[in-house]
N, C-alpha and C positions, 0 to 999 in steps of 0.2 A: 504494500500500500504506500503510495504518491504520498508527504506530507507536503501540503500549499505552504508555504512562507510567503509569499507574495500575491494579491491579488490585481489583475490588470483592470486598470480605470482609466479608457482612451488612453493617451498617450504617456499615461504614470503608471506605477507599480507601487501597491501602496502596503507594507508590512502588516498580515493579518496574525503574524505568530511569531512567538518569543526569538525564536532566529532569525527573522528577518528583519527584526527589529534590532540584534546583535550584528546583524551583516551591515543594516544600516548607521550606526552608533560607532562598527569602528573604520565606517568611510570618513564618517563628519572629522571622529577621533583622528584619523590621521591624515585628514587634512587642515585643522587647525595648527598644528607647530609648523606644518609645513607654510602656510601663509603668514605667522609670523613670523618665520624668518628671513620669509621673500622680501615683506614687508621694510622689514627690521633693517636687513641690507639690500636692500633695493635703492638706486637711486633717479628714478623716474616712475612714471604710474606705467607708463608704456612697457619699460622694464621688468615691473612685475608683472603686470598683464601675460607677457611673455614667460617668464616663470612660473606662475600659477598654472598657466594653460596648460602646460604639460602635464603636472601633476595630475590637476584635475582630471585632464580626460582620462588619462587610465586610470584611476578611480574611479570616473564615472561608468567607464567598458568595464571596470571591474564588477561593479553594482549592479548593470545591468544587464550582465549577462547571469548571474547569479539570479537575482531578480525573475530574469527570464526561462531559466533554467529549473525553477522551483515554482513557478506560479500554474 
């Protein structure tokens, strides 16, 4: 038996169970030190924009293929 972690709502995946809420909590989690340190030594917004971006996205591919994969 399939357990859902994820339920799809249009174009979101919205955490219906304790793991996907774990899956989700430690994207935020690891990308909060990562934005402040972009931040922290960054010296333009465009700069970090540019560092952030990368991060983020694979976290987001990571999320949401997870996401995708259990919903």
């Amino acid at each position: 038996m399939k357990t859902i972690w994820f339920k799809k709502f249009g174009w979101l995946y919205i955490p219906v169970h304790p793991l996907g809420f774990v899956a989700t909590l430690l994207a935020i989690l690891f990308m909060v030190p990562v934005c402040m340190a972009v931040v922290r030594n960054g010296h333009s917004a465009s700069d970090d924009l540019y560092e952030i971006f990368v991060y983020g996205t694979c976290t987001a591919f990571w999320w949401k293929w997870v996401a995708e994969q259990t919903s």
